[in-house]
C-alpha positions in Angstrom: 22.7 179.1 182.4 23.9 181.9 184.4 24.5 181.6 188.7 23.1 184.7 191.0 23.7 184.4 194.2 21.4 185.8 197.9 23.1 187.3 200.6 21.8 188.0 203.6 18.4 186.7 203.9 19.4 185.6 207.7 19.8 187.5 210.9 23.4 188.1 210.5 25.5 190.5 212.9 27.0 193.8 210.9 30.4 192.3 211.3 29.0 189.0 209.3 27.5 191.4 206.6 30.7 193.2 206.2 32.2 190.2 205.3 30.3 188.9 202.8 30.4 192.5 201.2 33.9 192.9 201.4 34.2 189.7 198.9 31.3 190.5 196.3 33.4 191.9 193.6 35.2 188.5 194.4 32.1 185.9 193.7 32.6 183.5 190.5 28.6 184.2 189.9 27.1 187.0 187.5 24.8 188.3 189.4 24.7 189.2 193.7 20.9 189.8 195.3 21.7 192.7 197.9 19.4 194.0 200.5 17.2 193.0 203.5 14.4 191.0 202.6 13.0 189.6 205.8 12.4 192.8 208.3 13.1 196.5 208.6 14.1 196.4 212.2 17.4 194.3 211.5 20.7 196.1 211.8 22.1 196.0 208.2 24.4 197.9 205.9 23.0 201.7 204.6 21.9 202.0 201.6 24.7 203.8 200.4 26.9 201.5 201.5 25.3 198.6 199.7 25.0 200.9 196.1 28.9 201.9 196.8 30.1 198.1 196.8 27.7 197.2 194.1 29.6 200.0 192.1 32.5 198.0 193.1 31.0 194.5 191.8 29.5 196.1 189.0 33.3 197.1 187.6 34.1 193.6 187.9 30.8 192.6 185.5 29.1 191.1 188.1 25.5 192.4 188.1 23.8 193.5 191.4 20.0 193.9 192.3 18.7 195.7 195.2 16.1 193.1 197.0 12.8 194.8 198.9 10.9 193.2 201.9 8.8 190.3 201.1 6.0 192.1 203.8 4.9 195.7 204.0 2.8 195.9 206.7 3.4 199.7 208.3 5.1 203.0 207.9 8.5 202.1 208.6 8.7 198.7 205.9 6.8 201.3 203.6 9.7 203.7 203.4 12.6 201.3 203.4 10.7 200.0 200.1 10.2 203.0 199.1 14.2 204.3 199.4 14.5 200.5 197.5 12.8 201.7 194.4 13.6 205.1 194.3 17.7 204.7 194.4 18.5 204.7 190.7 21.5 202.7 190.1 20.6 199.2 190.4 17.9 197.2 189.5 15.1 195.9 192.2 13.7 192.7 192.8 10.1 193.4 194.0 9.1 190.9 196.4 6.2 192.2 197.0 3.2 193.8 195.2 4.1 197.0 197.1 7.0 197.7 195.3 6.1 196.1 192.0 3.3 199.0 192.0 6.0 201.2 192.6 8.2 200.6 190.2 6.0 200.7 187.5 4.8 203.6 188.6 8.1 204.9 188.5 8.2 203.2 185.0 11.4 201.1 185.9 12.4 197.5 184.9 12.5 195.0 187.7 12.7 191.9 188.5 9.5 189.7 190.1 10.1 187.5 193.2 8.6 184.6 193.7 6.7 186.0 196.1 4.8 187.7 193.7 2.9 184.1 193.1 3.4 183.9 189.5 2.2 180.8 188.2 1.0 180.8 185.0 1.2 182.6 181.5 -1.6 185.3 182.1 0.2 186.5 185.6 3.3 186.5 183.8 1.8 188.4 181.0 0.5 190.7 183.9 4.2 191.3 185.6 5.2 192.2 182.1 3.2 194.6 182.2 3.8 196.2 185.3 7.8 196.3 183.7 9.3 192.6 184.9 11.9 191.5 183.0 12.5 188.3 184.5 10.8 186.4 187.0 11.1 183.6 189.6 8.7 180.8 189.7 6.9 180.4 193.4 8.7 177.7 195.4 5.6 175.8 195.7 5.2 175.0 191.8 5.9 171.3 190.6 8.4 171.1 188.3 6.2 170.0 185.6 4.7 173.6 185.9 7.8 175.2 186.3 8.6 174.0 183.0 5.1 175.2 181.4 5.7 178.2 183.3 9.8 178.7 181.7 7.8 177.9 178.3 5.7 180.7 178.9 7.9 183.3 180.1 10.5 182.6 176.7 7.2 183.5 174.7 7.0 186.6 176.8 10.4 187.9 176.6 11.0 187.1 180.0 14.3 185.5 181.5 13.4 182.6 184.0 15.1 182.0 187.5 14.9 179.0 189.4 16.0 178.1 193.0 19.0 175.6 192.4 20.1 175.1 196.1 18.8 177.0 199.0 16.3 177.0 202.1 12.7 177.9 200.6 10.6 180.6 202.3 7.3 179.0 203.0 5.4 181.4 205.1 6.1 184.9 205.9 4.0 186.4 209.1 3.1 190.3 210.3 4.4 188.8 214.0 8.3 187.6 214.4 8.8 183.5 215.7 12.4 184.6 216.5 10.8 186.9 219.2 8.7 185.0 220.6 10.3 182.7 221.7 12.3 185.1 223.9 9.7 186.1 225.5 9.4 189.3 223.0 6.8 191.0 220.5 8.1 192.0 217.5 7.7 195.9 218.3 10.0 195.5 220.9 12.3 192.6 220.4 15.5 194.5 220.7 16.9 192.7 217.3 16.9 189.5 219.5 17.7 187.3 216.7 20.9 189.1 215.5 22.1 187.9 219.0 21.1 184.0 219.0 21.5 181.2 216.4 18.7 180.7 214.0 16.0 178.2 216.2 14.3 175.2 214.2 11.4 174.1 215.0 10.5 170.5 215.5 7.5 168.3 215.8 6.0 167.0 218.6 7.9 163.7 217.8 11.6 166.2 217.6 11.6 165.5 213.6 13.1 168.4 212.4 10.5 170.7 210.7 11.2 174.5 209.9 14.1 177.3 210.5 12.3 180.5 212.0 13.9 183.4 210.5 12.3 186.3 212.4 8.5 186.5 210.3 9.4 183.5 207.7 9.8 180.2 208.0 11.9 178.1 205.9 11.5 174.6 205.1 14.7 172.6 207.0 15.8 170.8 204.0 17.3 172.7 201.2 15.8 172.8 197.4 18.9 170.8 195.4 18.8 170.9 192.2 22.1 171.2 191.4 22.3 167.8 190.1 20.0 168.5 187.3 20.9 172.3 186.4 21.6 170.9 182.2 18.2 169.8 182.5 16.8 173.2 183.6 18.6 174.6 180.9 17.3 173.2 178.7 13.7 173.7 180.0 14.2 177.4 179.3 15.8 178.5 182.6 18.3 181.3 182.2 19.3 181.7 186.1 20.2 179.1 188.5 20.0 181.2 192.5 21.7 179.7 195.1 21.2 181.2 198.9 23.3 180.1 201.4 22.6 179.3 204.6 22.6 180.8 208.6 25.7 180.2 209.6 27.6 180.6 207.0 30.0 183.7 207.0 31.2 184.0 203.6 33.5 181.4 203.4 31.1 179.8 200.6 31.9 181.9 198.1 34.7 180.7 196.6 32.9 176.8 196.5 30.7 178.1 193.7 32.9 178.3 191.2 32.8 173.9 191.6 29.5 174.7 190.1 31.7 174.9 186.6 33.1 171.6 186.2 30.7 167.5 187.5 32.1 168.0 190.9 31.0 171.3 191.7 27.5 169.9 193.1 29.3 167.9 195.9 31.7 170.3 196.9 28.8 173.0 197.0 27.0 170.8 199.0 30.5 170.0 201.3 30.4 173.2 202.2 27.1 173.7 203.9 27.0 171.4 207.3 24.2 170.9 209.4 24.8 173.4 211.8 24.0 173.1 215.4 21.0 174.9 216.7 18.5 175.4 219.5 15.6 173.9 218.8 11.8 175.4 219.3 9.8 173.2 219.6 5.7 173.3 218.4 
């Protein structure tokens, strides 16, 4: 099983991006998920710049893939998509059915998010298709269905990816939390949430319950499976993804490569404290 890796799924400043650009040709994984997934209003590398260092990477044999927005829900997410799909030297990740349409319009291989809500053999059948040549499974799937659905995608021809340590987005929203609770609308939240720590949400009773990421909410406890990545293996995965979390700055890199020997799990895990944070609470 092979190790890919998410940057920048969080409101991160430029400077914070940078970094973690600056050491992708250095990552122990084989393939790096580039690009902003959350919301088009976010400062972030140019395009250029991101297919530049991917050239970099890419020398190195580390595979990169352009991510698109998980919503498209106006003009200005339309075209950012559209510039995702339409660059020609690395492969997209279509995490949404916006650009899945394009790119097989475009007739180009991508790769299906699990946004795209692929959960069983006739929808995989259906991103095949459409040109997938791998897939995700949706976060939401139990892991007896994963495995039915790994089955299915080997028949296919279709290389498997599961989430192997990471925050799972559960919810994804046309309106921004992070905003809000500024006292902002999204239309004119003046990137608010590149300028704060990520807020978590708690329950009435202050139990920890979800990091607001702008539109998406993650669940506050990470997917781990790190402890049972053989198992996956043998279940037909081909890709373990692991995204980091907030407040991490790049720093995390290096810990991966623990991932290649028993230990690798804990000192993976060593490396991602609970950070402190402001909490929203509702």
């Amino acid at each position: 099983m092979q190790l890919s890796l998410t940057l920048n799924c969080w409101p991160l400043t430029r400077q914070q991006q940078q970094t973690q650009l600056d050491q992708l040709d250095q990552a122990p994984v084989q393939r790096i998920v580039v690009g902003e997934t959350v919301c088009e209003k976010r400062d972030r590398p140019a395009l250029r710049t991101l297919l530049e260092t991917a050239e970099l990477a890419q020398a190195r044999g580390i595979q990169v893939v352009l991510a698109s927005l998980n919503l498209v829900n106006g003009p200005r997410e339309l075209k950012l998509v559209e510039q995702v799909c339409t660059q020609q030297s690395l492969m997209v990740e279509a995490n949404d059915l916006t650009a899945a349409a394009l790119l097989s319009d475009l007739g180009r291989p991508f790769w299906a998010g699990a946004n795209l809500n692929l959960y069983n053999r006739d929808s995989l059948a259906w991103a095949a298709r459409l040109g997938a040549t791998g897939y995700q499974p949706p976060i939401d799937m139990s892991e007896q269905n994963m495995t039915l659905l790994l089955e299915a995608g080997d028949d296919l021809g279709l290389e498997g990816e599961i989430l192997g340590f990471g925050w799972p987005q559960l919810a994804v929203s046309a309106r921004c939390a992070s905003a809000r609770i500024h006292g902002r609308n999204k239309a004119h939240c003046d990137k608010v949430c590149q300028q704060h720590p990520v807020p978590m949400a708690s329950t009435l009773e202050q139990e920890p319950l979800l990091w607001l990421n702008g539109p998406q909410n993650h669940g506050v406890r990470p997917v781990d499976r790190l402890d049972s990545v053989e198992a996956w293996r043998r279940a037909g995965a081909h890709w373990l993804r692991v995204i980091p979390g907030p407040w991490q700055q790049g720093q995390w890199l290096a810990s991966l490569t623990g991932l290649r020997h028993p230990q690798g799990a804990s000192r993976l895990r060593r490396e991602i404290p609970v950070p402190g944070h402001r909490t929203a609470t509702g």
